[in-house]
C-alpha positions as semicolon CSV with decimal commas, in nm:
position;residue;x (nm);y (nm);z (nm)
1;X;0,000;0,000;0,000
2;X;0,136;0,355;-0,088
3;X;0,211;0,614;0,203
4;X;0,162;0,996;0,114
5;X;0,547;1,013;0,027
6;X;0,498;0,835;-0,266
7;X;0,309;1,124;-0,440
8;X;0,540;1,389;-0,395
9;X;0,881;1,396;-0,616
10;X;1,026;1,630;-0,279
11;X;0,952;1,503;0,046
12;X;1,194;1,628;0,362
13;X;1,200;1,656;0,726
14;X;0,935;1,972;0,823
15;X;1,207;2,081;1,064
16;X;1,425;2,183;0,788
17;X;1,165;2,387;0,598
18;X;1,042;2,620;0,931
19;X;1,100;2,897;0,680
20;X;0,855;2,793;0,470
21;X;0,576;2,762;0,781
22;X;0,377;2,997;0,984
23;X;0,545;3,077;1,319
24;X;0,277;2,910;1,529
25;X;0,370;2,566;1,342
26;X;0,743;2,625;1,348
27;X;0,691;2,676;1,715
28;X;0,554;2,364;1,751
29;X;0,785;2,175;1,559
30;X;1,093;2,316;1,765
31;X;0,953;2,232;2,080
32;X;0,829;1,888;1,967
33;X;0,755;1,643;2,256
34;X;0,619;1,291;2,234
35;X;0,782;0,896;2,103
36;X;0,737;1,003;1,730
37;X;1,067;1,219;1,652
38;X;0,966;1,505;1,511
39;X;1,191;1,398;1,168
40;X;0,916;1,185;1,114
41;X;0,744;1,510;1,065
42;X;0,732;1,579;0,662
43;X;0,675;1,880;0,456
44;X;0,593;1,841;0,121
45;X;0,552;2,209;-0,113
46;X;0,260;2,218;-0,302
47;X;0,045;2,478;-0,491
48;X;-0,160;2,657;-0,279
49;X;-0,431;2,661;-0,545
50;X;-0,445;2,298;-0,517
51;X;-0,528;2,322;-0,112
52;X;-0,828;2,189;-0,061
53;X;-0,817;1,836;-0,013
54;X;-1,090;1,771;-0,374
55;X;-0,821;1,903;-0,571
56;X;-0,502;1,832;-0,432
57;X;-0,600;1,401;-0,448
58;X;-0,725;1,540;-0,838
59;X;-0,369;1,640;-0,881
60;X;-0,153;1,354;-0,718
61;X;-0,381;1,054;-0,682
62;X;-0,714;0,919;-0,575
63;X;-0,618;0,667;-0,339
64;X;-0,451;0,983;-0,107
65;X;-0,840;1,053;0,010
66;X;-0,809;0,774;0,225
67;X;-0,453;0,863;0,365
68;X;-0,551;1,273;0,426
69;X;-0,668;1,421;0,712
70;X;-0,872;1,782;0,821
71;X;-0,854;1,967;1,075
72;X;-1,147;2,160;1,098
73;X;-1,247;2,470;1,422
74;X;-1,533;2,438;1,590
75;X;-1,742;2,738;1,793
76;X;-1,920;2,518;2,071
77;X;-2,129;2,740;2,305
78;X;-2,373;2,742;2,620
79;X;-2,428;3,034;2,834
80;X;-2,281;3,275;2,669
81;X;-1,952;3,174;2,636
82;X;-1,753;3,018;2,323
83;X;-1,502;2,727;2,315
84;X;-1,302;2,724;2,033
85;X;-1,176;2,301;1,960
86;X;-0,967;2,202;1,629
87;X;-1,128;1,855;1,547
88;X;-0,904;1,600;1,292
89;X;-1,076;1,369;1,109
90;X;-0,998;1,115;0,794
91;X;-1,071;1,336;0,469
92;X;-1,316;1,081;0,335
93;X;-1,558;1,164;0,664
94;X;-1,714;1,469;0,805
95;X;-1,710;1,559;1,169
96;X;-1,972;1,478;1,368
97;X;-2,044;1,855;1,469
98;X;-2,399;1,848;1,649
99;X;-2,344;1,459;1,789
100;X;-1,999;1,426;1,896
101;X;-1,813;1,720;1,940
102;X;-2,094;1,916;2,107
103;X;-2,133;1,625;2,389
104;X;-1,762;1,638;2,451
105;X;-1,723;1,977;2,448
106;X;-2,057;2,037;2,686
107;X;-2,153;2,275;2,459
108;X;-2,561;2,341;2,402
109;X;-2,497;2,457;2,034
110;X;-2,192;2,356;1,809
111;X;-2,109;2,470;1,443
112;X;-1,796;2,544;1,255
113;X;-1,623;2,851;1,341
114;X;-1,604;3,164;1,170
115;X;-1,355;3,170;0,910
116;X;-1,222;3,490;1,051
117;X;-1,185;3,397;1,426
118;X;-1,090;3,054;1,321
119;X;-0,806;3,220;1,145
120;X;-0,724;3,531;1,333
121;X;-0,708;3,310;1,651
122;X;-0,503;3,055;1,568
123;X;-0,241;3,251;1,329
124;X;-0,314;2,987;1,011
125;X;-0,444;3,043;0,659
126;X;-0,827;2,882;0,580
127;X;-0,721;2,560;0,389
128;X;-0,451;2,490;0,570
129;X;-0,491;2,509;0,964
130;X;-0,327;2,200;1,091
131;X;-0,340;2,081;1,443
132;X;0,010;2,170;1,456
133;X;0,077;2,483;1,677
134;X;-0,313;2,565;1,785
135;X;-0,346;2,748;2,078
136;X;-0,296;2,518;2,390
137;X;-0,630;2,642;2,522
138;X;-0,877;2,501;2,227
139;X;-0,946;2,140;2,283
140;X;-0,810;1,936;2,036
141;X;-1,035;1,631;1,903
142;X;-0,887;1,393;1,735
143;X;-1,057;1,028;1,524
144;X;-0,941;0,714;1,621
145;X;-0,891;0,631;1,303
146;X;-0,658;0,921;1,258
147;X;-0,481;0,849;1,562
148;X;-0,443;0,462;1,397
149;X;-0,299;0,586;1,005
150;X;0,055;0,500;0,971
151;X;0,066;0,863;0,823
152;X;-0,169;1,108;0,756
153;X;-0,128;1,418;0,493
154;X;-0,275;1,731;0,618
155;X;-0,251;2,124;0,607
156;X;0,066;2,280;0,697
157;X;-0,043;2,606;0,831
158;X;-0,074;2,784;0,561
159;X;-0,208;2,686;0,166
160;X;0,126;2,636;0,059
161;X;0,232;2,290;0,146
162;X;0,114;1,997;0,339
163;X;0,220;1,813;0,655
164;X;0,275;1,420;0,647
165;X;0,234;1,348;1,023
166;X;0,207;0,974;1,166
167;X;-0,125;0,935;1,361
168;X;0,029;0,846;1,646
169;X;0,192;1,208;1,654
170;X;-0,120;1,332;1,593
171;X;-0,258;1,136;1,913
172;X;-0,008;1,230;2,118
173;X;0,006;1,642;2,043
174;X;-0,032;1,812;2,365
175;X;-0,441;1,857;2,458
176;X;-0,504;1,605;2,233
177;X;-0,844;1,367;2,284
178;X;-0,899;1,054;2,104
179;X;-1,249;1,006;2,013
180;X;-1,401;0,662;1,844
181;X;-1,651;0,811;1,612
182;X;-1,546;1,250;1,528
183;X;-1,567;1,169;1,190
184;X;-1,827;1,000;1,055
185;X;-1,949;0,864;0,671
């Protein structure tokens, strides 16, 4: 079975491309914790007109729909107040905002953010906010079945250029919460 390497002619370590990233994901990257080493962190440049996940598997292959992943904001709210969470699913699904994510969060409404808070809050470009780098307040929901790819391709921070993370980084990134069921068919 291919990996998401095997679509790109240029695949290298993201640590040696921070220039290329948005400071909140270089951040990240140079204070990596966790078992994965962050070298197993790749950065691959692509168009940025090709960002959205439709166009970019158009572009380099079908079969990378089932190896991508989003990470999507969510506005949960109740009483007045907002809760900002990044939620990561499998591309091929669509988070469960009104089931899932609204009973974790505690929330009495849920829907997807704003473009421009999701963007002015957490210092990324739409079509590329990763879960690389959020702020550490947000709550960060992750799939299962994210947290179980060998390697998932997703946003790098900005529309230029794409992440391949292993799930298991993705698991382990600090706030993280593995939920069975976040994305759904």
């Amino acid at each position: 079975m291919p990996v998401p390497m095997d679509a790109f002619d240029e695949v290298r370590p993201a640590v040696e491309c921070l220039d290329l990233l948005v400071e909140p994901v270089a951040a990240a990257l140079r204070n990596w914790r966790g078992s994965v080493p962050v070298e197993e962190v790749r950065y691959v440049d692509t168009d940025p007109a090709i960002a959205d996940t439709a166009l970019l598997v158009e572009r380099y292959g079908p079969w990378l729909l089932e190896q991508s992943a989003n990470c999507v904001v969510v506005a949960g709210k109740r009483g007045g107040e907002t809760t900002l969470a990044a939620c990561v699913v499998m591309s091929h699904t669509r988070v469960d905002v009104n089931g899932v994510v609204r009973r974790q969060l505690g929330a009495r409404k849920a829907s997807f953010a704003p473009m421009d808070k999701a963007v002015g809050d957490s210092g990324m470009e739409y079509g590329g906010i990763t879960p690389l780098g959020l702020p550490a307040d947000w709550p960060l929901l992750v799939d299962t079945a994210v947290a179980d790819a060998p390697y998932a391709l997703i946003g790098s921070g900005s529309r230029r250029g794409k992440l391949i993370v292993p799930g298991k980084a993705l698991a382990e990134l600090p706030g993280a919460t593995l939920l069975e069921g976040l994305g759904s068919a």
